[in-house]
Each structure stands twice: as C-alpha cells, then as structure tokens.
C-alpha positions in Angstrom: -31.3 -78.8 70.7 -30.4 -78.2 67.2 -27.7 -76.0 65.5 -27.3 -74.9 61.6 -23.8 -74.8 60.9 -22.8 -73.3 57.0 -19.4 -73.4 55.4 -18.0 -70.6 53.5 -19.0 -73.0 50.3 -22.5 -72.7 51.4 -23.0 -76.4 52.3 -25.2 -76.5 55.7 -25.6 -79.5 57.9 -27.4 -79.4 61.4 -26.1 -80.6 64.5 -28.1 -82.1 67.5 -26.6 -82.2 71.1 -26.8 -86.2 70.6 -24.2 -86.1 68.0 -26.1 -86.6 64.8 -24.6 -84.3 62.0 -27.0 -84.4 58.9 -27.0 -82.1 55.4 -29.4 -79.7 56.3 -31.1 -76.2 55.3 -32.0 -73.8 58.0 -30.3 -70.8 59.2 -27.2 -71.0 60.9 -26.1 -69.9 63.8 -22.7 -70.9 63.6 -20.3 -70.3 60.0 -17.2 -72.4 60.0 -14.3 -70.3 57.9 -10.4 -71.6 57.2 -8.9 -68.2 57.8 -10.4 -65.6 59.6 -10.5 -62.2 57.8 -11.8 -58.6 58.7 -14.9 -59.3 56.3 -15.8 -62.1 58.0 -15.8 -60.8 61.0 -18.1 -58.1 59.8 -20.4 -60.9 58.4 -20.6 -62.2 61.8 -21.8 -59.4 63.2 -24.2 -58.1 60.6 -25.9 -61.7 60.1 -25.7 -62.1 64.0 -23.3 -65.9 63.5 -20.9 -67.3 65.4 -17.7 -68.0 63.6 -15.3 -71.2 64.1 -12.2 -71.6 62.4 -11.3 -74.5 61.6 -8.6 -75.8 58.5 -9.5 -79.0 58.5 -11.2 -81.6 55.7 -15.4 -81.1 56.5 -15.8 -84.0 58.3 -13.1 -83.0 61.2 -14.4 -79.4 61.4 -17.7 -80.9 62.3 -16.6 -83.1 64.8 -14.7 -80.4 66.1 -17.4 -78.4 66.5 -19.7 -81.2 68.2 -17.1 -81.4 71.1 -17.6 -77.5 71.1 -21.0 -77.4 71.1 -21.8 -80.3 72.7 -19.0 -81.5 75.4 -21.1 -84.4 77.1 -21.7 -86.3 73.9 -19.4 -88.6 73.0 -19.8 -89.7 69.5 -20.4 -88.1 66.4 -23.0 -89.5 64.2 -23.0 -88.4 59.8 -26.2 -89.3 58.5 
C-alpha cells in the first residue's frame, strides 16, 4: 500500500506500509499542517484529505505518521 502525504509547503513524499518514505508526486491523501485552522479544516473536506498535525522538523512528522499509518512496521526508511 502506498500513501501521498503533502505539507502545507507543497513538498509531497509517499509512504509504503514497509516503511520506505521517498519524495514523491501523486495525490495525497493525507496533508500534514503545524496548527490546525478553520481553513484547513474546510480544505480537508472540500479536497477529501486527511489532516495530521504535527510541529515537528519534516523528518519527525513523517516518522510520526508511519507509526500512524502503519503500526506493524518498525523502521522508517528516507530514500
């Protein structure tokens, strides 16, 4: 399984349930924000995205989200 994850920046990487994290383009299904607002929330749910907050350096939001998305896997892996 894969997943498109986008930061508020635009930067998109995909995730796959084995723990690989690449820079990707696709569309996401997930949108990681620092600080959740009304307009985001209205973002969500017009562009049908999950949202995850998360204030963390990009690295740590997306290992965050691994263990989210993907609790059996153990590792993360940035290629």
């Amino acid at each position: 399984m894969l997943v498109y994850v986008a930061f508020e920046d635009g930067e998109s990487f995909s995730i796959s349930d084995n723990g690989v994290i690449k820079k990707a383009k696709g569309n996401p299904s997930v949108l990681v924000v620092r600080e959740l607002k009304q307009e985001m929330f209205s973002f969500a749910i017009t562009q049908k995205v999950k949202l995850f907050q998360c204030q963390d350096e990009r690295e740590q939001c997306l290992e965050k989200l691994v263990r989210v998305l993907f609790p059996y896997c153990k590792s993360c892996k940035f290629q």
